[in-house]
C-alpha positions, 0 to 999 in steps of 0.5 A, a space after each residue: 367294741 369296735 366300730 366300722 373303720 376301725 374306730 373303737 368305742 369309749 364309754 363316759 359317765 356324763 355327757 359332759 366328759 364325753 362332750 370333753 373328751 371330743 373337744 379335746 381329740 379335735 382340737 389336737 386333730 385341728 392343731 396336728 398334733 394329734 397321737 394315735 393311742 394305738 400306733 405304739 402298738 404296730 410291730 417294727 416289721 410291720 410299720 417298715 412294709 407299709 413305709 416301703 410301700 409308699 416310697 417311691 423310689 426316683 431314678 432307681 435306673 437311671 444314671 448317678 443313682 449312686 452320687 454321680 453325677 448324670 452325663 
């Protein structure tokens, strides 16, 4: 089932296994260390168009560009 914001829903047998399981994703979020289980699933294309698109792109048309240096 997924839920609004694209989070998907996991079901425990206890409340103590999921009380567990939230411990243990927020802490790794508090550390940054955190992997998103899905992200392997994002084909090579697809990650390199959203990458591109936040690039900005400094000096594309202004002099030394390429390794010169600007007069």
């Amino acid at each position: 089932m997924t839920l609004p914001g694209g989070q998907k829903s996991k079901s425990f047998r206890t409340k103590r296994e999921a009380s567990a399981f939230l411990a243990e994703v927020e802490g790794s979020l508090n550390r940054g260390t955190y992997v998103n289980p899905h992200a392997g699933r994002t084909r090579v294309g697809d990650f390199t168009q959203q990458w591109l698109a936040t690039r900005a792109v400094e000096g594309a048309n202004q002099p030394g560009r390429r390794g010169e240096a600007a007069a």
